[in-house]
Structure formats: C-alpha cells, structure tokens
C-alpha positions in Angstrom: -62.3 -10.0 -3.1 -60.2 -10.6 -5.8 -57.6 -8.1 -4.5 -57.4 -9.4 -1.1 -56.4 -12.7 -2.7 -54.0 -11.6 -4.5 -52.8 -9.5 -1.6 -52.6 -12.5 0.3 -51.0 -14.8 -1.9 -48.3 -11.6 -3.0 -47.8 -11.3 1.0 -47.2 -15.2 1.3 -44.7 -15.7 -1.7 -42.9 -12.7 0.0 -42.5 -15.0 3.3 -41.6 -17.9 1.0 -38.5 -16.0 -0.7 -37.7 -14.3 2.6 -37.5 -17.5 4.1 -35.7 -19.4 1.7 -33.0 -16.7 1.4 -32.6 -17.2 4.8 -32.3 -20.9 5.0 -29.9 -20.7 2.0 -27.8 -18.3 3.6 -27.8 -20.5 6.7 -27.1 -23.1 5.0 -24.4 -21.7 3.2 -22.3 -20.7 6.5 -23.3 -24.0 8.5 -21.8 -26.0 5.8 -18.4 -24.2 5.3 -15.3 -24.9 7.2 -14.7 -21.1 8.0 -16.5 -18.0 7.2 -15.3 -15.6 4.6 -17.0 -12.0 4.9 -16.6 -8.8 2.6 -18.0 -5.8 3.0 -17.3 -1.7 1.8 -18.1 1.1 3.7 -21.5 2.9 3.1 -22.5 -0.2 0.8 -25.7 -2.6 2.0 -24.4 -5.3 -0.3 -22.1 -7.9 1.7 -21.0 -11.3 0.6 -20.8 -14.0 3.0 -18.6 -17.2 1.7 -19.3 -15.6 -1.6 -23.2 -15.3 -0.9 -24.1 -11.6 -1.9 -26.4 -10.5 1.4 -28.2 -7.1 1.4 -27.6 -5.7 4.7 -30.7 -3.6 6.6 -27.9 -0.9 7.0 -24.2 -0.3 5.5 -21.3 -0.3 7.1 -20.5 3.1 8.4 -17.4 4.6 9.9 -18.1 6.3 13.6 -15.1 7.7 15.2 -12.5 6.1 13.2 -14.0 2.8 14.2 -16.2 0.6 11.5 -20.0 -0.3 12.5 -21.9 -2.9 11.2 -25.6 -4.2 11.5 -25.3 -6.5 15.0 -27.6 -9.1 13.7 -25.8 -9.4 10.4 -22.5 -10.1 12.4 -23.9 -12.0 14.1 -25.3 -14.5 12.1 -22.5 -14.7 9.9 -20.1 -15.6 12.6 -22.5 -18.1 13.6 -22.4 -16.6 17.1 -25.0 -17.1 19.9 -27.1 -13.9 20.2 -28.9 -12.7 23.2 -30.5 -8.8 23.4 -31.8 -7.7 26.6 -34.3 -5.1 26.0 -34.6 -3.7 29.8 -31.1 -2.9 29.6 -30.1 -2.3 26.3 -27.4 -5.2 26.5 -26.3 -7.6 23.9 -24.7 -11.2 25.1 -22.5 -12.8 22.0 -21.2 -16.7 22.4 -19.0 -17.8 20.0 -16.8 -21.2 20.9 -15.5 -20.7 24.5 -15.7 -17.0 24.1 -18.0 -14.7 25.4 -18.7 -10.8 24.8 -21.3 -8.6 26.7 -21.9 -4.9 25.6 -24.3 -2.2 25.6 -25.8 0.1 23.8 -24.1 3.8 24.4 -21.7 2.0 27.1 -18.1 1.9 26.3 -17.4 -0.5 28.8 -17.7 -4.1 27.4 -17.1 -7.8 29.1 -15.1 -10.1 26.6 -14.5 -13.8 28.8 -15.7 -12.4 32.0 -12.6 -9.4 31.7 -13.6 -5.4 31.6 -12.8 -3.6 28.7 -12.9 0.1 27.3 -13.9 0.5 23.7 -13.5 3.7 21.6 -16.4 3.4 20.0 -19.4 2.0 21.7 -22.2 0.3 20.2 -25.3 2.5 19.5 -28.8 2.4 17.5 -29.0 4.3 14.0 -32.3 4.3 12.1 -33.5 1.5 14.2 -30.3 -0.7 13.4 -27.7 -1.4 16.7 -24.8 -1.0 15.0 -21.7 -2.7 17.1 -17.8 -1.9 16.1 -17.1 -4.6 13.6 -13.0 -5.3 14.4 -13.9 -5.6 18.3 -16.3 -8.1 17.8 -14.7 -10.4 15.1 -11.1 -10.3 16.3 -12.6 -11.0 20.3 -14.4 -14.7 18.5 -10.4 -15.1 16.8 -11.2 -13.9 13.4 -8.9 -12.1 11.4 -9.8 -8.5 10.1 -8.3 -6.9 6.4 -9.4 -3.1 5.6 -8.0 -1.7 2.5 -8.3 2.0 3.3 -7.9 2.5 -0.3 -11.5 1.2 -1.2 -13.1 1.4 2.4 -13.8 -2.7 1.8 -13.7 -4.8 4.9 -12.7 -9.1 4.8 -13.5 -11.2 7.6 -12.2 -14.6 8.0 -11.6 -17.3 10.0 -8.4 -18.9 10.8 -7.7 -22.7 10.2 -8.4 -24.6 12.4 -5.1 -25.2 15.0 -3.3 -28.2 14.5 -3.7 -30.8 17.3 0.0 -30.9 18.2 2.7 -28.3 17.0 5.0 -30.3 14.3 7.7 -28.3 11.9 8.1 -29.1 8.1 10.9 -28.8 6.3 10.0 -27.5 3.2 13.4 -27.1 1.2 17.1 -27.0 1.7 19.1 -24.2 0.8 21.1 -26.0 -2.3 17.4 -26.4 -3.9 16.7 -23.1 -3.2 20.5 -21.6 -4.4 21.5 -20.3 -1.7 25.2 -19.6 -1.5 26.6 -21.2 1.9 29.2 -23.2 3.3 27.5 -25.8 5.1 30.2 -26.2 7.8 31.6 -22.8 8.4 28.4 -20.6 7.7 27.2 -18.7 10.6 23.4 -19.4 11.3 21.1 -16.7 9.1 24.1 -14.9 8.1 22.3 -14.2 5.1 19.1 -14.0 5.5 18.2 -10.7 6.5 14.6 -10.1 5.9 11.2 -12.6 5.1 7.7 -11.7 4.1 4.4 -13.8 3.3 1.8 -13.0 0.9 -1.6 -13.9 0.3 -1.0 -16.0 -2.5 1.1 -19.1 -0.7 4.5 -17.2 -1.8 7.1 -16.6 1.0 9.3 -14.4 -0.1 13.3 -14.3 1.6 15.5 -11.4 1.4 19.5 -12.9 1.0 21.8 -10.4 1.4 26.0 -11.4 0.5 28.4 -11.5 3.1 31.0 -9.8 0.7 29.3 -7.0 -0.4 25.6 -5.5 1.3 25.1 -4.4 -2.6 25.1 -8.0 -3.7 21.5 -9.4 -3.0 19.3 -12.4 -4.0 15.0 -11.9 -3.2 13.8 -15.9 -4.3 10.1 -17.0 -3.5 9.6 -20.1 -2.5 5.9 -21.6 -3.2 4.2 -23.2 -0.3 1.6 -24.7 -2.7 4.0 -26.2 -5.2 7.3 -26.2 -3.1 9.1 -24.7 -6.1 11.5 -21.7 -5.5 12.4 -18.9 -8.1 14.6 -15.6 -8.1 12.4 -12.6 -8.4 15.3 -10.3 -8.6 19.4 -10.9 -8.6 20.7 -7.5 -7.1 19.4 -3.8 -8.1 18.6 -3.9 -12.2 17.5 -1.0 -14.5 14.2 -0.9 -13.3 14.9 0.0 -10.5 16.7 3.3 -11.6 14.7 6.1 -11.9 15.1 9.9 -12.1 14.2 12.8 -9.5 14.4 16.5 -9.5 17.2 17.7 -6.9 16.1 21.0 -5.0 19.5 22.8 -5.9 20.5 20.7 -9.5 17.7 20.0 -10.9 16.7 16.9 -12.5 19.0 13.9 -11.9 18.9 10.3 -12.7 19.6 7.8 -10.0 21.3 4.5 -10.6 20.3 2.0 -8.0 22.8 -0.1 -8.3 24.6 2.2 -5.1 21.8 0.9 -3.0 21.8 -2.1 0.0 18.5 -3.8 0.7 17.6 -3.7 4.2 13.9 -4.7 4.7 10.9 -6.2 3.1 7.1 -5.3 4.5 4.4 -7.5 2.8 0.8 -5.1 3.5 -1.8 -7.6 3.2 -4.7 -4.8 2.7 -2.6 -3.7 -0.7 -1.4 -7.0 -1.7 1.8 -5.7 -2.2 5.2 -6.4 -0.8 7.8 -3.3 -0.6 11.7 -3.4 0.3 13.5 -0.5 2.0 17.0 0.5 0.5 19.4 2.3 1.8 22.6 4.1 0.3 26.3 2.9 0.6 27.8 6.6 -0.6 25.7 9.7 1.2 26.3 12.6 0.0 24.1 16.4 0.9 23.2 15.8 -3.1 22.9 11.9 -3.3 19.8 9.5 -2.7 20.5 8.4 0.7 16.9 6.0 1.4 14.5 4.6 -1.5 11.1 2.8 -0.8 10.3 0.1 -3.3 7.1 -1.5 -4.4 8.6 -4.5 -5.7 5.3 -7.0 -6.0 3.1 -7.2 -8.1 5.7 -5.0 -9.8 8.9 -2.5 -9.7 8.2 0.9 -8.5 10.0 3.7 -6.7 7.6 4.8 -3.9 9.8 7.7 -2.3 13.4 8.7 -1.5 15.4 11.2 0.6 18.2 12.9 -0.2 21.6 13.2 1.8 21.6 12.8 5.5 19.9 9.5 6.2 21.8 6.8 7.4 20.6 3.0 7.6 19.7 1.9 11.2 18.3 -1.9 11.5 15.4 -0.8 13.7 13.8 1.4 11.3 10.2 0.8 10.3 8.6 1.5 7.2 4.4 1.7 6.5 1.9 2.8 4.5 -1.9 3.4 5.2 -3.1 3.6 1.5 -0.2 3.0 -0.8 -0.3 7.0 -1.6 1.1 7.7 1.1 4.3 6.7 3.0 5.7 7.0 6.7 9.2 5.9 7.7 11.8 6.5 10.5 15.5 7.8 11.0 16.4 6.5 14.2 19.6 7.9 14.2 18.8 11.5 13.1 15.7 11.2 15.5 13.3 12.0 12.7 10.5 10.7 10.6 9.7 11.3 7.1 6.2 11.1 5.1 5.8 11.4 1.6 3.7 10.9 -1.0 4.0 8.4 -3.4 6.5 9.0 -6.2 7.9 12.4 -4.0 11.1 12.8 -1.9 10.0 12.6 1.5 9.9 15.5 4.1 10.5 15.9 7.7 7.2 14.6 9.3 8.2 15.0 13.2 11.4 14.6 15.1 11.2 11.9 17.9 13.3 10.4 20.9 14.3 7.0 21.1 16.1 4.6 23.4 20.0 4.8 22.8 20.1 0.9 23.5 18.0 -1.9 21.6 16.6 0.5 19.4 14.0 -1.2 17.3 10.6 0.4 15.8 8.2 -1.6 13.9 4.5 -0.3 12.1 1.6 -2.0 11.2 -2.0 -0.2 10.1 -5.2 -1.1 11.7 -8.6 0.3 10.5 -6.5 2.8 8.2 -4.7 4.2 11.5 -0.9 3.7 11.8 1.0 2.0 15.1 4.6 2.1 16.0 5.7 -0.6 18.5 9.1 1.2 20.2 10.9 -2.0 21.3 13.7 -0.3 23.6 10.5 1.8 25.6 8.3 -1.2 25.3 5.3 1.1 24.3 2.8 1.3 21.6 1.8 4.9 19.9 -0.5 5.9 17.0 1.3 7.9 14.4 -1.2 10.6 13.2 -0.9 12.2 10.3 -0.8 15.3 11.6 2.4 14.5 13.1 2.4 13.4 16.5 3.1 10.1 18.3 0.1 9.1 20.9 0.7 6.9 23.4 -1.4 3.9 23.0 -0.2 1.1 25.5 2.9 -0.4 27.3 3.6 -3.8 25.9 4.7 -6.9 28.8 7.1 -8.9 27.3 10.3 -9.1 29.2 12.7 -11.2 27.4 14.9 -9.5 24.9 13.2 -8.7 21.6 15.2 -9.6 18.3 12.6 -8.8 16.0 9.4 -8.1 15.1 7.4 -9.4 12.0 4.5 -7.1 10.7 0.8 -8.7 9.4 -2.7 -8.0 9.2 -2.0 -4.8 11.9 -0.3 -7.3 14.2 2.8 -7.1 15.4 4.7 -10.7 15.9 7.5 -10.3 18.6 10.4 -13.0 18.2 12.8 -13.6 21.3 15.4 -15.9 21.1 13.3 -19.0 21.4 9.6 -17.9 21.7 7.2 -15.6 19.4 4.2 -13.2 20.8 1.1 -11.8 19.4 1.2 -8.3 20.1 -2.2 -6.6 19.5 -2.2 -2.1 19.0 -3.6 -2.4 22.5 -1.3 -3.9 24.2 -2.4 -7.1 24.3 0.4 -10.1 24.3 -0.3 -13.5 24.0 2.4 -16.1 23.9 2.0 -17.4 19.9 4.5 -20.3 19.7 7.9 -21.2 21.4 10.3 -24.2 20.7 9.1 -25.7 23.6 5.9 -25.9 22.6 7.0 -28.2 19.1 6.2 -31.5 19.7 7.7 -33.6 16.7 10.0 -32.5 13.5 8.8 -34.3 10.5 11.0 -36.7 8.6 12.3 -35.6 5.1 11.7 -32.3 3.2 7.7 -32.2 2.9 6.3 -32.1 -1.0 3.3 -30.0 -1.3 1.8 -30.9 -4.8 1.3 -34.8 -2.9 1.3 -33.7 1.2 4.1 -36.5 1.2 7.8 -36.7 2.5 10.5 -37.4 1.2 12.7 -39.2 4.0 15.7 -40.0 1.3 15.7 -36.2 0.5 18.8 -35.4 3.1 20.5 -38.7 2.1 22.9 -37.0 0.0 23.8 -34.3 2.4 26.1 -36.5 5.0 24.1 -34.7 7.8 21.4 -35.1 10.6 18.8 -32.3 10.7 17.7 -31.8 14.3 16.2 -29.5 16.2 15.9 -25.7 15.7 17.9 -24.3 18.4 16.5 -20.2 18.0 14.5 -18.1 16.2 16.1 -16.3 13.1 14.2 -14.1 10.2 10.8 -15.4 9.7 7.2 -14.6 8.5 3.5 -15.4 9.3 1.9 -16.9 6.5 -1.7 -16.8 5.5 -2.7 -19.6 7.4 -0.8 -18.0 10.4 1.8 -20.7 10.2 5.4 -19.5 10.9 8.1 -19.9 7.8 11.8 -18.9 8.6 15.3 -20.0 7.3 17.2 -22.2 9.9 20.5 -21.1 9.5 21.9 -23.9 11.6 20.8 -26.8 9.5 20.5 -24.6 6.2 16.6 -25.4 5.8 13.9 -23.0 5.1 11.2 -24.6 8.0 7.8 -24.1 9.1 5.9 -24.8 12.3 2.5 -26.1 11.7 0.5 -24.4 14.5 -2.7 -24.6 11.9 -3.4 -26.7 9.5 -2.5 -26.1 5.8 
C-alpha cells in the first residue's frame, strides 16, 4: 500500500514539473517581442529566448536539408498547429500565413500556392520531423547555420515600421571623408559596404587618385560614432608564401587595391577581396582577407588574374574559399591560408557581367546577373542550375546576407531567395517622409541645427548607390548626392 502511494504521488509530482516547464516555457515565448531559437545538429538541447528546452529528438541533417521535431517548431514559433491523422497532413498558421504538408509528400501548400520541397517531411522514431528553413523562413523568420559547428539560430525580424521614413545618420565631414561637396560625383568613393551583427556598418572608401589609397571606417549604429579600422594596406597585411618555381617569397601588400567587402553573418566575420595593380606570371595577382574580428590572409593566386567588378567571393565554413575570374572564365577554391587552384572553368555573359554568392544550409549559390539564373556551386566542381530569377530592370548591384541575395536597380531593391523567389524589398517610391536633422542614437533624438553650418538643403535620395542590410534588415548606404551616410527605416530599430 505504501508503494502505490508513493507511486502515485512520484507520478503526480512528475505531471506537476512537466507542467510547469511547460507553462514557463509558454510563458517565456508569449511574453517576448520576437522569438530567438538555437539549436546544433544531433543535440536534444535547444534554447528558446535563452530557455534551455530538451527536444524529444535532435536536429538531424536528411538530404542536405535540416529536420527538426514539428511540435517543437511549432510551439516555439507560436504557430497554430493542426495534424490530420487520416491523411498524414500537417496545417501550420502563423500571422496571415499558412503552410500545409505531408508526411513523405514533397509537394507542400505555403498561402494557398503549390510548392516542391527537396526534402519532405517524414516520421523517425515516432517524431515527424519537418525541414526546419522551409518552415521558419515561409512564417518570415530569418535562418543562421554556421556550418562550422552544425548550430542553427532562428529569429524573428522586427516588427516593420508603419510607414517607410529615412535617417540620416552622419555626414561625410563627421565621418572624414575626403570630398568636394560641389564637384564630387555621387558615390565616387564609396565602393563597397557591409553590416555586421554587432550594429557596426562598415564602408569601403576607395581614392580617386590612386585605387591603392583606401580608407575602411565603421560607423556605429548604436552610438552614431565613426572610427577608421584601417588607413590603406599596413604591415599586417603582408605575409609570405611559397612560389611553385622560387620558393618562398614575402609579399608586401601595399601593391594591392581593395575591391570588395563580404560580411558572413554564420562566421561573424567580414572579409575584403584585393586585387593586384602589377601582375606578373610570378607576382600575387588576388588576396582574400579576413579583416574582422582580425587581420588575416585567407588565400591568394598567383599571376594571371585580373580584377573584374562582378566577381564574387564566399566561403561555406571559413576553411575553405570559392571565388571567380570572370575574365579568364575560371573559378578558384582554396583552402584557407593556400594559393588557390583552378576549381572549374565557366561561361559568362560578355555584357553586364555580375556574379554574386551567398551560403544557405552550408550549400553555396551564385546569382549570374547577365543570364539572370541561380546555380549551386558544388564542391565537386560544377554549377547546377537552380532557378531563373524575374527582375527586369537593370541590375547595379547585389548585396549578400544571411544566404539572401539583395538586388539594387537604380531606384528599387529586391529580395532574391536561392529559389528564385523575388519580392520587391523597398523602392524610393515607397519612402514616405525624410527625417529632419542627422538622427542621434545614444538619445533617439535629432538634431535639426546639425546641417546649419553646411549652407545646404538635404533632399531626397535620387538612386541607389553602395549599401548594406543591417541586422534589423534596415538599409544603410552613402548618398553621394547630398554626402550623407542614410538609412531607410523599413523596421523598427
């Protein structure tokens, strides 16, 4: 008798804790703004907005696509969850979204549209297990995997701001740039921009006089205060390499040009490609740098390459390196702290040639701008088509984030998924008031008298020039017309 009672009460303080761990958990996500998720492949232990969870399965990694517990996912996103058991199908609500799958089935219903995935969901162990990426970026989450420790963050945007405004958040005499403010052509200098997770933009200003001559400042969004990181190519960025036919030789960067900056936000690091003035058949001709959290030569080439603007440049771990020669029709790989090698030749586009690359569940993508396609680089060394992208304006550039590519036009910006997808993400029509004055973070004031001085009116941007995507998916770029860096408030920050 005693045992049963014991049994009993063991059994009931069980359902107590079980319970309460849920209502706390519950709690914790009904409470908080957004929803921050980590997770690590083949690892039970989650956190959800830092709440450790122990999941009834890990995270596990079928066809190149990560699966997670469906119930887990679901609750955390705080979605709507329906499971039809004569069928095998799962209904997920989430806002004004709505995604219908099934178990086995590759073909999935996201908003009442058909779609294909590569990976369907299925049932492991008695868990369904549903591909984690499809499901959080189809509610408008955003999706990090650092291939490097097979960890997984989920978040969720801010919320979008009720009307589009712009900020300007400092001028280019606080931030030292060198400029003639009534002779300078617009973004002239500028030449490349990159955000981090850490509220730093970082801008790229390369000299009219000399491509050599460089400044890379970071301006802080959180304190509005700008800095130079690094005033040209310095001593550490030398470094020496062994030469096939001389041996070992010491390379002096100071013959190098900046060309591009590429922030990966699944490292948190931000690299710069560099190119050679003076190309020789012995010389350094291209050098990838890691440059944030600190100075590091990634890989380089010797002889032969030549600096084209539409080259792109990625990395799926950090170890490893992929980048293109559009004008020798080639693309290298290396690994990290090796000259690079011949990966694949490849045929571009004569006109408009641009390539960018992003990584997305640790697989690589290459948007070709002049063919308006997408393709997976593999490893192995081919290009597979993926998806033709529909955008048919002019492309001037394309910024790289969270394995999304953001297509600029003259005067409008798209969100360009790896499949295809495009979706309008902010044009100039679409602003509907500049703020007054230059903005001051550390109080979320303006200060109107700030342009006083400047015998000038600041108006309205009049195209897009260099910019980047913040953390808050706001976009930051240098308005070479009025000489402001800006940013339009699509979220708010």
């Amino acid at each position: 008798m005693f045992y049963r009672v014991c049994l009993i009460f063991a059994v009931f303080t069980a359902m107590l804790l079980k319970s309460y761990t849920l209502t706390s958990y519950a709690d914790a996500v009904k409470s908080s703004v957004g929803v921050k998720i980590q997770l690590t492949i083949n690892d039970v232990t989650a956190t959800v907005n830092g709440q450790k969870m122990t999941l009834s399965a890990p995270p596990v990694l079928l066809n190149n696509t990560t699966m997670v517990p469906l119930r887990f996912i679901a609750d955390a996103l705080k979605t709507d969850l329906t499971w039809n058991t004569e069928d095998q199908s799962i209904a997920l609500k989430y806002a004004d979204h709505s995604i219908i799958l099934s178990i086995d089935s590759r073909i999935v219903s996201i908003d009442n549209q058909s779609k294909t995935l590569e990976q369907p969901a299925v049932i492991m162990n008695s868990t369904t297990l549903v591909p984690l990426r499809f499901i959080a970026e189809s509610f408008n989450q955003t999706v990090a995997y650092n291939n490097q420790t097979k960890s997984i963050i989920i978040t969720t945007p801010h919320p979008k701001a009720s009307d589009i405004r712009i900020d300007n958040l400092s001028t280019a005499s606080d931030m030292g740039f060198s400029y003639n403010f009534f002779i300078e052509k617009p973004n002239m200098n500028v030449i490349s921009m990159a955000s981090d997770h850490h509220n730093l933009i970082y801008i790229l200003e390369q000299y009219a006089a000399s491509e050599m001559s460089f400044v890379l400042r970071v301006y802080n969004e959180a304190t509005g205060e700008t800095k130079v990181v690094h005033s040209g190519f310095d001593q550490s960025f030398n470094f020496d390499y062994v030469d096939p036919k001389l041996g070992k030789q010491h390379f002096n960067a100071s013959a190098l040009s900046p060309r591009k900056l590429v922030y990966d936000s699944n490292l948190d690091k931000l690299y710069l490609l560099a190119s050679s003035n003076f190309i020789s058949d012995n010389s350094v001709s291209t050098v990838i740098y890691e440059i944030a959290p600190n100075v590091q030569m990634m890989t380089y080439t010797i002889g032969k390459m030549v600096f084209h603007p539409g080259n792109f440049m990625v990395t799926p771990n950090g170890q490893r390196f992929y980048f293109s020669d559009i004008l020798h029709n080639t693309i290298y790989a290396a690994e990290s702290g090796q000259q690079a090698i011949v990966l694949m030749p490849f045929t571009p586009d004569n006109e408009n040639v641009k390539l960018a690359a992003v990584v997305n569940d640790g697989k690589m993508f290459v948007l070709d701008v002049s063919k308006r396609m997408i393709f997976e680089l593999q490893e192995s060394g081919n290009l597979r088509y993926v998806a033709p992208i529909d955008i048919k304006e002019e492309i001037l550039r394309v910024y790289e984030v969270n394995g999304t590519f953001y297509v600029g036009g003259k005067r409008q910006i798209w969100e360009l998924k790896i499949t295809g997808e495009t979706h309008p993400y902010v044009g100039l029509k679409d602003v509907s008031a500049y703020n007054t004055g230059l903005y001051l973070p550390k109080t979320n004031t303006y200060d109107a008298d700030a342009f006083a001085n400047m015998g000038g009116a600041f108006g309205m941007m009049l195209s897009f020039s260099a910019f980047a995507i913040n953390e808050h998916g706001n976009v930051v770029m240098y308005d070479g017309a009025y000489h402001l860096l800006r940013r339009i408030n699509l979220y708010t920050q």
